[in-house]
C-alpha positions in Angstrom: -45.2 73.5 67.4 -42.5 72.4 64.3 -39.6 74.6 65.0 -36.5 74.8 62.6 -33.5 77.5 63.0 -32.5 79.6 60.7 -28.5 80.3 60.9 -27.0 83.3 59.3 -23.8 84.2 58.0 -22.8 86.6 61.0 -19.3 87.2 62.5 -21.5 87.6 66.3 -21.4 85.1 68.7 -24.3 82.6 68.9 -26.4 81.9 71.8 -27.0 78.4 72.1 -29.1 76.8 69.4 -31.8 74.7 71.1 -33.9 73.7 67.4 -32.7 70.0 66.3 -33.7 70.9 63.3 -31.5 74.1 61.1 -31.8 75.9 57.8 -28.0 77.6 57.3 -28.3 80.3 54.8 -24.9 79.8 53.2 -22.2 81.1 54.9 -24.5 80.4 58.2 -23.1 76.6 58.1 -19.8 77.6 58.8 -21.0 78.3 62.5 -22.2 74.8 63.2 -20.4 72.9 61.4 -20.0 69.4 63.3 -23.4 70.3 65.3 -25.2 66.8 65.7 -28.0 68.6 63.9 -30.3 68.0 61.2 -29.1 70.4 58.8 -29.8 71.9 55.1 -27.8 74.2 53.5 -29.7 76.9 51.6 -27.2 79.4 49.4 -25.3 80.1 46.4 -22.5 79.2 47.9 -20.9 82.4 47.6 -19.8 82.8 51.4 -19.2 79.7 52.6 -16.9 78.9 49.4 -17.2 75.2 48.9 -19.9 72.4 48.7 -19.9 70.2 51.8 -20.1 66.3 51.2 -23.1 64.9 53.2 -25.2 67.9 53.8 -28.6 68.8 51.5 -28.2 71.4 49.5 -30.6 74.0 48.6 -29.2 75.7 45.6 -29.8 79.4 44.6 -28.2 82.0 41.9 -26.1 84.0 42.2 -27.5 86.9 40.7 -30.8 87.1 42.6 -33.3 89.2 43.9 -33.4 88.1 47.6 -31.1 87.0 50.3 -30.1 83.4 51.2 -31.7 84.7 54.7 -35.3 85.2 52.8 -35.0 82.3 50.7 -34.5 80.4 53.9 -37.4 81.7 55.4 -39.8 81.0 52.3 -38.5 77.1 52.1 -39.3 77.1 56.1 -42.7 78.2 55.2 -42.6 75.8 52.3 -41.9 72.5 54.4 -44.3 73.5 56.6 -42.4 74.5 59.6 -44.8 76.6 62.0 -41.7 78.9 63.6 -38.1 80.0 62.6 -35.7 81.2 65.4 -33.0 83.0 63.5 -29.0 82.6 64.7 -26.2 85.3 63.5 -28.8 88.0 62.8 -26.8 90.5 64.4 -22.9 91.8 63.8 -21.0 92.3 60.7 -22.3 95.0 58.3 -25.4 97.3 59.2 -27.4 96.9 56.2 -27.3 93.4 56.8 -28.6 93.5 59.7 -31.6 96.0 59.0 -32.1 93.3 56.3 -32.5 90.8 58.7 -35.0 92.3 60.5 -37.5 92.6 57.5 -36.9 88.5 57.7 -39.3 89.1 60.4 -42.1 90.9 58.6 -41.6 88.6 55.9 -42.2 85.3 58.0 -45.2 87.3 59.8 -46.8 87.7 55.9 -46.3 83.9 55.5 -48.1 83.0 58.8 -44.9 81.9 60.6 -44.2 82.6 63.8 -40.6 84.1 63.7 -37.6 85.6 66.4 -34.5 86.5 66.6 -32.5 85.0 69.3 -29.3 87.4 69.7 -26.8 87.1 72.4 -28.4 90.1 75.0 -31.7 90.3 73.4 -35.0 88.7 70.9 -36.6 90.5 68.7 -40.2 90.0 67.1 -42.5 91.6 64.5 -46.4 91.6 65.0 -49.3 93.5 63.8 -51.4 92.3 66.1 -51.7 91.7 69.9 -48.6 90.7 71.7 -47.7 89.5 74.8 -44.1 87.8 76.6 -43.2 86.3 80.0 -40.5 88.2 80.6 -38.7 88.9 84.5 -39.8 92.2 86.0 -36.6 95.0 85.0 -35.6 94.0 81.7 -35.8 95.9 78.5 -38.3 96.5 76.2 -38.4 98.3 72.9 -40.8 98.9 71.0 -40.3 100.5 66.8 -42.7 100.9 64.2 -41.5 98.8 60.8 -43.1 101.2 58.3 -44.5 105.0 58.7 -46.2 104.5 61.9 -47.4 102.5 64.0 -50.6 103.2 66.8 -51.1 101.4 69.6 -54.7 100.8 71.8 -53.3 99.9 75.3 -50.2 98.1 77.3 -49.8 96.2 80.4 -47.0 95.3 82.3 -44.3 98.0 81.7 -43.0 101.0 83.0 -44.0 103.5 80.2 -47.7 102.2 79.3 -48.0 103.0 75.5 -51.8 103.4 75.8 -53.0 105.4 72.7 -49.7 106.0 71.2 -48.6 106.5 67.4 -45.2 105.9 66.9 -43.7 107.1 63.9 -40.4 106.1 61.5 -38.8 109.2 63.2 -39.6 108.4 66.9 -36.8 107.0 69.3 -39.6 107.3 72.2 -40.2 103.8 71.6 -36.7 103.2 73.1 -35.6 101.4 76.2 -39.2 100.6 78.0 -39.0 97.9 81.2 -41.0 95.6 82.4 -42.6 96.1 85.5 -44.4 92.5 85.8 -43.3 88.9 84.4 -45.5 89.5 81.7 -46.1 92.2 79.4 -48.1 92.8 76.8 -50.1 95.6 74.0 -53.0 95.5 71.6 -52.2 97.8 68.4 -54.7 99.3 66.2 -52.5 99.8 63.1 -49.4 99.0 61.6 -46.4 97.0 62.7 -43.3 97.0 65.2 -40.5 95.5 66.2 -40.6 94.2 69.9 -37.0 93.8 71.7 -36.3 92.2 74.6 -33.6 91.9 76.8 -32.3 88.3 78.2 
């Protein structure tokens, strides 16, 4: 599968970045900068505050109606990458990080296969089946993106989720575990937001 990162602007500390290949959404170059990478530079600039000499540059406006995050994500999708592992999606301010997890839905409506790889935890967005290798005892959570969400069956952790409808207000989808090294859930409607814990 043709993997790129996608690195955002995010005062967090990055796991290690295992893609060869990265998209930096503006200010997201400033964390890897010197990384013997393959790199473009998507942004207005804005952030990161200068131009770097060497480095392709995607340029957008800076009056727009997107993030540099999304607009990475659509030139992924563009090039032809398959999946996106986005960097820095968490820390800093709140709002940007709700936004970044809508970067999921949006790579999910553009046929990508897209996570977030935090420092404790990855997060992915499906409307479909899912399932993860995961060690038996870690977390899971599970939250609808939208006004519900209703599931037809689980397998493999501690709360089964058979038949549930999870709804915008719900916080039962909090804090499940795995109880096998592989879990996994068919839904019948709408979408959610699968964390994991490393």
């Amino acid at each position: 599968m043709h993997n790129v990162a996608i690195v955002l602007n995010s005062p967090a500390a990055l796991p290690e970045i295992e893609e060869k290949e990265l998209i930096c959404a503006d200010g997201g170059y400033s964390r890897v900068v010197g990384a013997e990478k393959n790199i473009v530079i998507i942004g207005d600039l804005d952030s990161l505050g200068y131009a770097p000499k060497g480095v392709p540059i995607v340029t957008c406006p800076v009056d727009k109606d997107y993030t540099d995050g999304e607009r990475a994500i659509r030139y992924a999708a563009e090039k032809g990458y398959e999946k996106v592992v986005l960097y820095g999606a968490d820390g800093g301010r709140m709002d940007m990080q709700l936004s970044n997890l809508y970067l999921l839905k949006i790579a999910y409506d553009l046929s990508l296969h897209a996570e977030i790889n935090g420092p404790k935890e990855r997060v992915f967005y499906t409307e479909t089946d899912f399932s993860y290798k995961s060690p038996i005892g870690k977390r899971v959570s599970v939250l609808p993106l939208g006004d519900q969400a209703t599931f037809l069956s689980s397998d493999g952790l501690h709360y089964p989720l058979d038949g549930l409808t999870l709804t915008s207000g719900d916080t039962i989808g909090l804090s499940n575990k795995t109880v096998k090294d592989e879990f996994r859930f068919r839904l019948k409607s709408g979408g959610v937001l699968v964390f994991v814990e490393k």
